[in-house]
VEXDREN-2710 file (C-alpha; in Angstrom, 1 decimal):
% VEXDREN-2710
k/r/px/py/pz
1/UNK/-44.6/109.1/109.1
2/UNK/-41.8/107.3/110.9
3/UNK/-39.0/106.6/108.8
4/UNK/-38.6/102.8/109.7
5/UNK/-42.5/102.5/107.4
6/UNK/-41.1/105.3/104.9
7/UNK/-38.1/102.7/104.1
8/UNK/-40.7/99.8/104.5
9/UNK/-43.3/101.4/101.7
10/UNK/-40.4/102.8/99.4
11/UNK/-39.0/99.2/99.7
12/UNK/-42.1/97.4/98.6
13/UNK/-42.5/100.0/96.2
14/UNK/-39.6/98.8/94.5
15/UNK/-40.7/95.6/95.0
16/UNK/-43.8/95.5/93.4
17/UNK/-42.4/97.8/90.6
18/UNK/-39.5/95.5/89.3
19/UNK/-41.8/92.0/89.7
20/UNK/-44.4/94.2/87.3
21/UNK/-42.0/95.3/85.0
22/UNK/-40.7/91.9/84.2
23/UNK/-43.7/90.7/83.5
24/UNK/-45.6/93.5/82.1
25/UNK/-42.2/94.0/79.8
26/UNK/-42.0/97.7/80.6
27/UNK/-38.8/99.9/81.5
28/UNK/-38.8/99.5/85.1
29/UNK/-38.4/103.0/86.1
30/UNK/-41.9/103.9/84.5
31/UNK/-43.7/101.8/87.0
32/UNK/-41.1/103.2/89.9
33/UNK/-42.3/107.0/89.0
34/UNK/-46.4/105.5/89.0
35/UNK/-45.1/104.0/92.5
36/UNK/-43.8/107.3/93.8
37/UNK/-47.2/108.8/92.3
38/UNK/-49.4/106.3/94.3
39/UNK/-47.7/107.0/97.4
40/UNK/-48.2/110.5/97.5
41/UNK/-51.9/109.7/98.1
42/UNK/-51.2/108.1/101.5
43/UNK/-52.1/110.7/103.9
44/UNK/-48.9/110.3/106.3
45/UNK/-47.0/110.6/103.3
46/UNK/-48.3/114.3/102.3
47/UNK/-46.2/116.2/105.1
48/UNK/-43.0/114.4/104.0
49/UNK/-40.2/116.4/102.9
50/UNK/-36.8/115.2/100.9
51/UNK/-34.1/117.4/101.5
52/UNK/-32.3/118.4/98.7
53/UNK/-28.8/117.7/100.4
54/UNK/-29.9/113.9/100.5
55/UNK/-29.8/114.0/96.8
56/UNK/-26.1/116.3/96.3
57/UNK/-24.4/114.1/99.1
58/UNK/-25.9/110.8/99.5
59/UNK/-27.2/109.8/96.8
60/UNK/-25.2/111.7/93.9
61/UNK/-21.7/110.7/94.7
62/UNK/-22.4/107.3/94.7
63/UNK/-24.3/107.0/91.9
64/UNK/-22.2/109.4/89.5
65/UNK/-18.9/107.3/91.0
66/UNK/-20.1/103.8/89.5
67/UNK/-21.5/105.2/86.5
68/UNK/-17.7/106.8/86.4
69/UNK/-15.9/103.8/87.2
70/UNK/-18.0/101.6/84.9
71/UNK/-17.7/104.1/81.8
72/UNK/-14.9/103.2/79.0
73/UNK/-12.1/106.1/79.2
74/UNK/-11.1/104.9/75.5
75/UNK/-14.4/105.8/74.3
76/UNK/-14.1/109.4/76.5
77/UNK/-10.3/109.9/74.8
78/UNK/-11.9/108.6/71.3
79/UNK/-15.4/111.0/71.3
80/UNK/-13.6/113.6/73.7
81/UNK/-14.7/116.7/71.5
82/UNK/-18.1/115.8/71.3
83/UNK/-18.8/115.1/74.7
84/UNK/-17.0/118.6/75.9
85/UNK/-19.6/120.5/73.9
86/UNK/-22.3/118.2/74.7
87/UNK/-21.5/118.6/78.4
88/UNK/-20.6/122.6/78.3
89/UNK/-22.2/124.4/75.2
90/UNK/-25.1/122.6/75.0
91/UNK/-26.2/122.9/78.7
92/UNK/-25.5/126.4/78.3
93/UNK/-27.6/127.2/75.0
94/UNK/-30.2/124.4/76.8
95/UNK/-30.6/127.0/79.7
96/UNK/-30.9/129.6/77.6
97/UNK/-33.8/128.1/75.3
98/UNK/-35.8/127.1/78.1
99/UNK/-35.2/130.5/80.3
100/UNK/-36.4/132.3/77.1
101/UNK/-39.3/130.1/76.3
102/UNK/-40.0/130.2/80.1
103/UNK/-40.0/134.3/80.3
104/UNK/-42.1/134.0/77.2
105/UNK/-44.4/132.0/78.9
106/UNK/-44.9/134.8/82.3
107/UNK/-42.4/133.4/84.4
108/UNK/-39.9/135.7/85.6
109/UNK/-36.4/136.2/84.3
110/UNK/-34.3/135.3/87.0
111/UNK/-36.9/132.7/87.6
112/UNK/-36.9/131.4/84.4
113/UNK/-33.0/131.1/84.5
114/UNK/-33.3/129.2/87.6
115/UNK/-35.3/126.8/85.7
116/UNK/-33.6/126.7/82.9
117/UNK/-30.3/125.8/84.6
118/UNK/-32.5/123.2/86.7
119/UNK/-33.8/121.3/83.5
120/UNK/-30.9/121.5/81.3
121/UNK/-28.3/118.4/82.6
122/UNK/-29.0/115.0/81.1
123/UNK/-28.5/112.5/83.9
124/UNK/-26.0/109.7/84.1
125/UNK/-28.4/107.4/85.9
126/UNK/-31.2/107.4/83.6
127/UNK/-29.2/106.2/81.1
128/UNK/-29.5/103.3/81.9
129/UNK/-33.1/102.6/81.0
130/UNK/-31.6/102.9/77.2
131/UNK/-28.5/100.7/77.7
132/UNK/-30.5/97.8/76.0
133/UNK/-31.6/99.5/73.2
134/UNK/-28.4/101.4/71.8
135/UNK/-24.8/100.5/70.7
136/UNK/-22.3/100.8/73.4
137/UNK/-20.9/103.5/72.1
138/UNK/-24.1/105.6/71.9
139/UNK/-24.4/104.7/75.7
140/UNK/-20.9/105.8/76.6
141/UNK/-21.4/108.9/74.7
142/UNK/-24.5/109.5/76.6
143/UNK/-23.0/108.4/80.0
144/UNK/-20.0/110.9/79.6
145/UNK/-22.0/113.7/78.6
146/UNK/-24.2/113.3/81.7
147/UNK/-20.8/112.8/83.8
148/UNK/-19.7/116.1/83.2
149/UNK/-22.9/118.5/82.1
150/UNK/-24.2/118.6/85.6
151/UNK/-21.0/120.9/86.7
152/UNK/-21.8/123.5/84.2
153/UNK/-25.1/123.3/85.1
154/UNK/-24.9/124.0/88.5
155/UNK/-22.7/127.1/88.1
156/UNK/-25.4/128.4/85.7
157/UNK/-28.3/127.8/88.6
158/UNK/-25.3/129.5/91.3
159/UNK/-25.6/132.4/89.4
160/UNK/-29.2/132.3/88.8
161/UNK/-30.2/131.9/92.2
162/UNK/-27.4/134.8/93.6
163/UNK/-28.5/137.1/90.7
164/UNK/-32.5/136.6/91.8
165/UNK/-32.0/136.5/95.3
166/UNK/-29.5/139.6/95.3
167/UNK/-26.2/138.0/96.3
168/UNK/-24.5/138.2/93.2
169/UNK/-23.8/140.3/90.3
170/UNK/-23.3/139.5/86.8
171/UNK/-19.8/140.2/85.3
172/UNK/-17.5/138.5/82.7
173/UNK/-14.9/138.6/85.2
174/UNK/-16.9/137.0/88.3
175/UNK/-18.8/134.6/85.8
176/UNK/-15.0/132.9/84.5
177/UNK/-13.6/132.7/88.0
178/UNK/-16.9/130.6/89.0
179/UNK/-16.4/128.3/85.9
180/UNK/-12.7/128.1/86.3
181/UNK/-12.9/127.3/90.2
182/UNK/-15.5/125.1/89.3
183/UNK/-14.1/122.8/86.6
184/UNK/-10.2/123.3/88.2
185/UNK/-11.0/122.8/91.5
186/UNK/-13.5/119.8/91.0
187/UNK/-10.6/118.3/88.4
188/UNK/-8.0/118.7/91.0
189/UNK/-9.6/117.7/94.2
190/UNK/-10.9/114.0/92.2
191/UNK/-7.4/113.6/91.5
192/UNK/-5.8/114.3/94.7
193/UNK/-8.6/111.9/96.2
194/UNK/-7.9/109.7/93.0
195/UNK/-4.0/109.4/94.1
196/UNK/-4.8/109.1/97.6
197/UNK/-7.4/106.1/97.6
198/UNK/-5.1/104.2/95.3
199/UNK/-2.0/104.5/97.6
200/UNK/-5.2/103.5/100.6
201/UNK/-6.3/100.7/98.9
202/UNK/-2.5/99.1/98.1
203/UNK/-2.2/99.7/102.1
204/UNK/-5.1/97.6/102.7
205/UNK/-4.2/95.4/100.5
206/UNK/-1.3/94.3/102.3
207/UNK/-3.2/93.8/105.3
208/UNK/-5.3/91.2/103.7
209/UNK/-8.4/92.1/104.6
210/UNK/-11.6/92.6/102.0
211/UNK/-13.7/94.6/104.6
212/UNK/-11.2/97.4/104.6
213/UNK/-11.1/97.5/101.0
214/UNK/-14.4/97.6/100.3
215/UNK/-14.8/100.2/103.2
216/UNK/-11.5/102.5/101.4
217/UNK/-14.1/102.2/98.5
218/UNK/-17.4/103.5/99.9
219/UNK/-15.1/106.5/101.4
220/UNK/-13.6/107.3/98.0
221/UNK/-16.8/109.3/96.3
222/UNK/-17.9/110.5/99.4
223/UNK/-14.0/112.1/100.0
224/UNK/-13.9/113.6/96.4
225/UNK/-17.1/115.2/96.6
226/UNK/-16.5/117.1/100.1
227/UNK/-13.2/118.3/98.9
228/UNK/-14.6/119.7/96.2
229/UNK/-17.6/121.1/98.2
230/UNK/-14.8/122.6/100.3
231/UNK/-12.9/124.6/98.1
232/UNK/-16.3/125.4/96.5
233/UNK/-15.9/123.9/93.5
234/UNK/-17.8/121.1/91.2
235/UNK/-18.4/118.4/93.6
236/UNK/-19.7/116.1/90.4
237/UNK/-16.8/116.4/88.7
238/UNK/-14.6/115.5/91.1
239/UNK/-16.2/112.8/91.7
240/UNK/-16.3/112.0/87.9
241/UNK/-12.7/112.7/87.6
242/UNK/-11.9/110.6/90.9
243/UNK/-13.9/107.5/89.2
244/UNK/-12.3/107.5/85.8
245/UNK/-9.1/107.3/87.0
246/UNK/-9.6/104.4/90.0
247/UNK/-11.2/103.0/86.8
248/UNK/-7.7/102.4/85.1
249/UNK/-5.9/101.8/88.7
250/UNK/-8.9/99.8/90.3
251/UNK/-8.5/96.3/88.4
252/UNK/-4.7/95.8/89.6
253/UNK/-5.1/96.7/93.2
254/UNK/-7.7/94.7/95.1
255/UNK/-8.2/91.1/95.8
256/UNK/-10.6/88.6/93.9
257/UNK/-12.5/87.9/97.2
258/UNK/-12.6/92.2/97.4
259/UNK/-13.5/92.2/93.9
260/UNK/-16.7/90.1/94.3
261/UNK/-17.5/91.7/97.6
262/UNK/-17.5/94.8/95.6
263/UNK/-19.8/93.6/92.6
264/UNK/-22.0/92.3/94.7
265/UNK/-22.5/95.3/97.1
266/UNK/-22.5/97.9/94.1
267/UNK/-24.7/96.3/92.0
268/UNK/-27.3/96.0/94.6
269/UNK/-26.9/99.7/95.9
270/UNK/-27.3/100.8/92.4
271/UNK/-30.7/99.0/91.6
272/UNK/-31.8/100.2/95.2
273/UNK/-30.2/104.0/94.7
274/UNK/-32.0/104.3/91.2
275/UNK/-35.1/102.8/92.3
276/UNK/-35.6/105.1/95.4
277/UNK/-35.0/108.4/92.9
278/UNK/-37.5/107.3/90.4
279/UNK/-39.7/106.6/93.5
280/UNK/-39.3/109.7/95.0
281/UNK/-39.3/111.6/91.9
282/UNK/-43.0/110.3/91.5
283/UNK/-43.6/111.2/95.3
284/UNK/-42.4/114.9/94.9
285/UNK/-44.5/115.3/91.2
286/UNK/-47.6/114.4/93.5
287/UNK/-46.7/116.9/95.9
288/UNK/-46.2/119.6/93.7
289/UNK/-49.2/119.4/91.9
290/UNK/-51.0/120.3/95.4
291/UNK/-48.8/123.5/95.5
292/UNK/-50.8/125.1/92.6
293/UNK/-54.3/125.0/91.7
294/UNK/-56.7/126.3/88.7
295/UNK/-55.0/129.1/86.2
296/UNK/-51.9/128.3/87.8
297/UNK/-51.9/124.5/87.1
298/UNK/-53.5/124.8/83.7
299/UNK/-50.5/127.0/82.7
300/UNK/-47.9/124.9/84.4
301/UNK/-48.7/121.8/82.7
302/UNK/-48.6/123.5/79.7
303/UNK/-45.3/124.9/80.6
304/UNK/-44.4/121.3/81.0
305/UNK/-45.4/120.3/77.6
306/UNK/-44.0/123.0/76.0
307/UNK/-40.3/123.0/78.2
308/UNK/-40.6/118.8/77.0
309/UNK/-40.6/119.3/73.5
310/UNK/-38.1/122.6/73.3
311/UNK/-35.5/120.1/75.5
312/UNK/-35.8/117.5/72.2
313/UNK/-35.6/120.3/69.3
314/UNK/-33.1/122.0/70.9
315/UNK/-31.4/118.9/72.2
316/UNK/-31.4/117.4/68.0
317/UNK/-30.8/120.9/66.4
318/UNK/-27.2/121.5/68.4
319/UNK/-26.2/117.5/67.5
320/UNK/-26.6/118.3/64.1
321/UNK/-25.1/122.0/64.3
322/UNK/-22.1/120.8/65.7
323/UNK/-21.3/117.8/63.5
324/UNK/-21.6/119.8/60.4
325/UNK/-19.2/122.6/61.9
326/UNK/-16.5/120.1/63.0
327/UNK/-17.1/118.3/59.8
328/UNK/-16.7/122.0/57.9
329/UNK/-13.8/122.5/60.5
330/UNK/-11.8/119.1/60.6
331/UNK/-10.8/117.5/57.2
332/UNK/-9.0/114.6/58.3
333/UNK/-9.4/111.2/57.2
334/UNK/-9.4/109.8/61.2
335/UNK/-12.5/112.5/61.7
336/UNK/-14.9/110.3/59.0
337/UNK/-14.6/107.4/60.8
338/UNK/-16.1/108.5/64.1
339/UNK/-19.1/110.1/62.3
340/UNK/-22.3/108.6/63.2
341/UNK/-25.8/108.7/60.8
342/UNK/-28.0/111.1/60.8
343/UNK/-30.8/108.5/62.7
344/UNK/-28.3/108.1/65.5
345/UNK/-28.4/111.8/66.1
346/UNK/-32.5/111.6/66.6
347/UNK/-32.0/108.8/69.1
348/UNK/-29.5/110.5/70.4
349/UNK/-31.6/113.2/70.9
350/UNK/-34.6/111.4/72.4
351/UNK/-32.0/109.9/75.1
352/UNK/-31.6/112.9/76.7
353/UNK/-33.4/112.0/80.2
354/UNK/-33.6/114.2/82.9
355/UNK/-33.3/112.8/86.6
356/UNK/-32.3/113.5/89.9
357/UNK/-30.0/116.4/89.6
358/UNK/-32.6/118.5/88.0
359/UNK/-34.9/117.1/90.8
360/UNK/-32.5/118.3/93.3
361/UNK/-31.6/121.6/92.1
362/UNK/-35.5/122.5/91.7
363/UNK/-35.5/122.0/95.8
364/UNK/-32.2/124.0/96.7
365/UNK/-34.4/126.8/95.4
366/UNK/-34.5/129.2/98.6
367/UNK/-37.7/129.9/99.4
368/UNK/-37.0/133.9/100.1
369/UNK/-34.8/136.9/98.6
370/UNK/-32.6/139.0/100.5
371/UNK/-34.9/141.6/100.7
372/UNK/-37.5/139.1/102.7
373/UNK/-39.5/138.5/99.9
374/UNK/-40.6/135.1/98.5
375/UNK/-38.6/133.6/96.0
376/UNK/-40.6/134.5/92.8
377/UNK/-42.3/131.0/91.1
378/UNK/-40.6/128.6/93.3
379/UNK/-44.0/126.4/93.1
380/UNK/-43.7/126.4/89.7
381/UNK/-40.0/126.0/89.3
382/UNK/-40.5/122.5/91.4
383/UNK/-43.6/121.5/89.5
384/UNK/-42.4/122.4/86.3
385/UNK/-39.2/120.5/87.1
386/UNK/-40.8/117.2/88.2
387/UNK/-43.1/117.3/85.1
388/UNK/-40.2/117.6/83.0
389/UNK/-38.5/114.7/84.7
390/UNK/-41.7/112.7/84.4
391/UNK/-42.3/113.3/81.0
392/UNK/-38.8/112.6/79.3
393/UNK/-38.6/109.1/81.6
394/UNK/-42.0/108.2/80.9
395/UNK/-42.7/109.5/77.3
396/UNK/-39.6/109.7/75.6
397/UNK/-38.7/106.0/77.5
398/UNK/-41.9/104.8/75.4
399/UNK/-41.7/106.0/72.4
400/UNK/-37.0/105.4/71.9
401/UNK/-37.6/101.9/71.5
402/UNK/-39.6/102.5/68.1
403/UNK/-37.0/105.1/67.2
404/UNK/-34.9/102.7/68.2
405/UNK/-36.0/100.2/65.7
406/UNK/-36.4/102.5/63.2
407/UNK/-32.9/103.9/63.0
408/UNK/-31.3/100.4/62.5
409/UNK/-28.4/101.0/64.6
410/UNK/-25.5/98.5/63.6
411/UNK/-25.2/95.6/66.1
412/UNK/-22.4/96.3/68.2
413/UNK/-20.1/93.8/67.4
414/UNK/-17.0/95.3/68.9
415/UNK/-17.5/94.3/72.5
416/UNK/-18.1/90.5/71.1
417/UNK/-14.7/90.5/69.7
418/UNK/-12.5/92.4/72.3
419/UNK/-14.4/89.4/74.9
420/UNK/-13.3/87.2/72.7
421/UNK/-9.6/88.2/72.2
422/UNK/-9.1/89.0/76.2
423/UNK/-10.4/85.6/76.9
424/UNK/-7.9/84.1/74.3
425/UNK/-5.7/86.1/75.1
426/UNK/-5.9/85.2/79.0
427/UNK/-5.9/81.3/78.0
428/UNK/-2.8/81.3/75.8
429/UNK/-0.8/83.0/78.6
430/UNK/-2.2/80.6/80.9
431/UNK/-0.9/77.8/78.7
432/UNK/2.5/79.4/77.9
433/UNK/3.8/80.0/81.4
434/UNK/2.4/76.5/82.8
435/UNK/5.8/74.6/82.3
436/UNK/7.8/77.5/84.3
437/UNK/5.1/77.7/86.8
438/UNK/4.6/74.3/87.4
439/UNK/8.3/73.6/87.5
440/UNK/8.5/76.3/90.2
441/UNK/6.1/75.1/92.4
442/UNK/7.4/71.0/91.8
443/UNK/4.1/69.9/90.5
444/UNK/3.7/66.6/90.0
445/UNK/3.5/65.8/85.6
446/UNK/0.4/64.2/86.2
447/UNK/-1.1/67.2/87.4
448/UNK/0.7/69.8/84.8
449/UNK/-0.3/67.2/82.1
450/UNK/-4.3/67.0/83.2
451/UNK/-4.2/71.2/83.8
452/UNK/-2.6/71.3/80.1
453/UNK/-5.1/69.2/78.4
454/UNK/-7.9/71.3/80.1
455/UNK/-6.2/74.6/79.1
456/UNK/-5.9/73.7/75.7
457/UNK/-9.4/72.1/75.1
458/UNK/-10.9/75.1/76.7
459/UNK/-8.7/77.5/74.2
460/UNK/-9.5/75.6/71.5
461/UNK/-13.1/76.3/72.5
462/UNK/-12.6/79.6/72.5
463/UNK/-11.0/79.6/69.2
464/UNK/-13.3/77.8/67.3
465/UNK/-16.5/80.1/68.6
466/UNK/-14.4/83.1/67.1
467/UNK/-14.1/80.8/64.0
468/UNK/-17.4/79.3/62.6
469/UNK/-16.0/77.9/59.4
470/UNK/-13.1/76.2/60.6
471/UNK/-13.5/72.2/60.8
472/UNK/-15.3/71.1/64.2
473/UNK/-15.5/74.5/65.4
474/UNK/-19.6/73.5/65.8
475/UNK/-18.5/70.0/67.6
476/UNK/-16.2/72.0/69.5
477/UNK/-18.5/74.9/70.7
478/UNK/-21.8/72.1/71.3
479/UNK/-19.3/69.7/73.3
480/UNK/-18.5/73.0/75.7
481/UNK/-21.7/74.4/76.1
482/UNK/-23.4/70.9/77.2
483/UNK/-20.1/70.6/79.5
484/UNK/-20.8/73.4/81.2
485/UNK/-24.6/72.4/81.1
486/UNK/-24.0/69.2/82.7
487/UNK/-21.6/70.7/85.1
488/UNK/-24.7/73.4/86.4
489/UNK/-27.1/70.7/86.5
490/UNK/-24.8/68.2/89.0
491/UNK/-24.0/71.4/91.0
492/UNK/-27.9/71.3/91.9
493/UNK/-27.4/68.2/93.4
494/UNK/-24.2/68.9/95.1
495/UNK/-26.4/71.7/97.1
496/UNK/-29.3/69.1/97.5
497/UNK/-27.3/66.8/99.2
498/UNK/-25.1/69.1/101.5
499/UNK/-28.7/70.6/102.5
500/UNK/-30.0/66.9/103.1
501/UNK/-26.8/66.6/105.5
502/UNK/-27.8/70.1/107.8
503/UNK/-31.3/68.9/107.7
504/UNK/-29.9/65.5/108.8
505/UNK/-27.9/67.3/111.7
506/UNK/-25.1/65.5/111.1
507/UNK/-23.7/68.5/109.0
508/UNK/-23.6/72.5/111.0
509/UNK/-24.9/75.5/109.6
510/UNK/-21.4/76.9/109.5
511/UNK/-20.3/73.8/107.6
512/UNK/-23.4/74.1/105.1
513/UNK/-22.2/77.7/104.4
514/UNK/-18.5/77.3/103.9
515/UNK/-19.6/74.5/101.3
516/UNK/-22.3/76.5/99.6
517/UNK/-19.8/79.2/99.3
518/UNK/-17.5/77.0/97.5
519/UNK/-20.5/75.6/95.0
520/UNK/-21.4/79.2/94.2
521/UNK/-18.5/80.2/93.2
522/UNK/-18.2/77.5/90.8
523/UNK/-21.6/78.4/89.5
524/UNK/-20.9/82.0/89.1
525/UNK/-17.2/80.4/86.7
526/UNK/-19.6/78.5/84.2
527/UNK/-22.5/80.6/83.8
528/UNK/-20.9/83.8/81.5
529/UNK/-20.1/80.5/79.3
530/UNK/-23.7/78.8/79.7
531/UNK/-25.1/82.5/79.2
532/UNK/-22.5/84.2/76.6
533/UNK/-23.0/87.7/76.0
END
């Protein structure tokens, strides 16, 4: 099949996927993976191949860089502990669970390794089908777990594959030079491209021009990860480490225009980046069912089951392991308050999706050994892989929201009251530094006066929604939100009668544009306060 129709069918896909999904009021990437599954019944399809590298370096350092950028480092520094032997330990005794019960089951040993490694990552963009349903915390922990296990994962599959395929040879001292270069050179090379895109971007800055910015943006995750690829090292993590720290430099050195430009482009790429993995997840599931038949099916799919279920157990057995040993091991008072209950731990458990990393590694398997022989199980290793995929976005993404429910998570109230503060906060220096601005720039009284009166109505605003009981505070809060009402509703006819003017010709396109620009941007100001979070 051409790949103009390939793009075409993948983009209706996600089409009719998202439109069902909102109306159906399922998790979107459910009806993406049925998607994927429906076109692999289109003939032309059948013969289409995704190679792997399209996943490791197209698709991965984007995704892993916004996920990166968009996750709290204060939550990382706060939780560091647990997410280091979330992201390390527990990958490690995950591979070794489902190599075992993999061996156990006839597959190989350096087979079942290979899967093991393959299957044992969470992934940082499936967390976001459970964004909605858990604290942010839970999510952040769950975001920076999946930021970091995919490194150790892929040294364990390295030495998998080398050991099976006869390239490499098990020792303590070759197996802590590949973890060291690994974690060192990923964390080094993300910083180096870290320190070099922020010094970029302040260039471009200068210059004025949001293009170029936005451009020194798109080349940041892409940089980090061949660096890293370079000096043969984790690729992930650098970009991980890259992201997290443009995420503290980012905010002070682009332009608002950049800014918007970038929200806008990134948000988009996300939905369609996410949306084509689930897709073609569901396209290569199809496909590897036709590469085994009979016995070898039957048992498969059973492997699939039975891999699904040891990823949970195992998955809910370390979380509670290794609260009680840092609990038994750390007796300070600061330790109690980060402890979560013990229903947290079982959601947490459930969240653990698999995605396209796992997906990826599954087809980097080669498809012979040094000795000219086929790579034993590979068929299986890819089936078994998608299954597993399949199953933890479709099964476990039904049955979290009941868990969900039934752990009674606390509301998160925390990110409430820190919007809250940085909006007040924002406001009252606003307010403060008006007379020494205004006096700088000889504005007029009348002007300073009318900005001061709006500054102060709109903080008292803000004041009273943070303070229910004080007097007014509901006239105060009703009074702004049908303000801002009003405001949206005269903005339609703003656009009504600008588009009467084009259609009128006496108005250009170009004019229309430049106008509509302006109107939108007004919009975008008063909706977060018609719409509060």
């Amino acid at each position: 099949m051409a790949a103009l129709e390939f793009v075409v069918l993948l983009g209706c896909a996600l089409l009719a996927s998202g439109a069902l999904a909102q109306r159906l009021k399922v998790a979107t990437p459910v009806l993406q993976l049925a998607a994927g599954v429906l076109l692999g019944f289109v003939p032309a399809l059948r013969e289409t191949e995704l190679p792997p590298e399209v996943l490791l370096l197209v698709f991965l350092p984007v995704l892993l860089y916004w996920e990166s950028v968009t996750t709290s480092v204060r939550a990382i520094r706060r939780d560091l502990r647990g997410i280091v032997l979330t992201g390390t330990l527990l990958v490690a005794v995950t591979a070794w669970a489902v190599a075992a019960l993999a061996h156990a089951l006839g597959v190989p040993w350096g087979a079942a390794w290979v899967l093991g490694a393959a299957v044992a990552p969470t992934d940082a963009t499936a967390v976001g089908v459970v964004s909605r349903l858990l604290p942010r915390r839970n999510v952040t922990l769950l975001r920076a777990e999946s930021l970091i296990n995919d490194g150790t994962a892929l040294v364990v599959y390295s030495l998998a594959v080398g050991v099976t395929v006869g390239s490499e040879h098990l020792s303590v001292a070759h197996v802590s030079g590949l973890v060291a270069l690994s974690y060192g050179g990923g964390i080094a090379a993300g910083a180096a491209i870290a320190w070099l895109g922020i010094r970029l971007r302040r260039l471009v800055r200068g210059l004025g021009e949001t293009m170029l910015d936005n451009l020194t943006i798109i080349l940041i995750p892409f940089s980090a990860y061949l660096l890293a690829e370079q000096v043969e090292a984790s690729g992930v993590l650098a970009v991980v480490v890259c992201g997290l720290i443009m995420s503290q430099a980012g905010p002070s050195l682009g332009r608002a225009e950049a800014r918007r430009q970038t929200m806008a482009f990134w948000s988009l790429a996300m939905y369609l980046l996410n949306g084509a993995l689930f897709v073609l997840v569901g396209l290569e599931a199809q496909a590897a069912v036709r590469g085994l038949s009979g016995t070898a099916l039957s048992e498969a799919l059973l492997m699939v089951a039975a891999l699904s279920c040891a990823l949970v157990v195992v998955r809910l057995l370390f979380l509670f392991a290794a609260v009680y040993t840092i609990r038994a091991l750390d007796r300070r008072p600061q330790q109690r308050e980060r402890r979560m209950g013990h229903r947290a731990r079982v959601v947490s458990a459930l969240a653990g999706f698999r995605g396209a990393v796992s997906l990826a590694l599954a087809l980097s398997v080669p498809y012979t050994l040094d000795s000219g022989g086929p790579f034993p199980d590979r068929d299986t290793i890819v089936f078994v892989t998608a299954g597993v995929v399949v199953t933890t976005l479709v099964v476990q993404a039904l049955v979290l929201p009941r868990v969900a429910r039934w752990a009674r998570l606390p509301r998160d109230t925390d990110a409430d009251r820190e919007l809250a503060l940085a909006r007040t906060a924002a406001s009252e220096a606003a307010l403060d530094a008006l007379p020494t601005v205004a006096a700088g720039l000889g504005t007029d009284p009348e002007v300073t006066e009318r900005l001061r009166t709006e500054y102060e109505t709109h903080l008292n605003t803000l004041r009273a929604a943070a303070t229910t009981d004080a007097p007014d505070a509901g006239v105060l809060v009703r009074h702004h939100e049908q303000d801002t009402a009003l405001r949206l509703a005269l903005l339609e006819h703003k656009r009504s009668a600008v588009i009467g003017l084009r259609d009128a010709r006496r108005i250009d396109d170009a004019v229309l544009q430049q106008v509509q620009a302006q109107l939108d941007v007004e919009e975008v100001r008063l909706a977060p306060a018609a719409d509060p979070e």
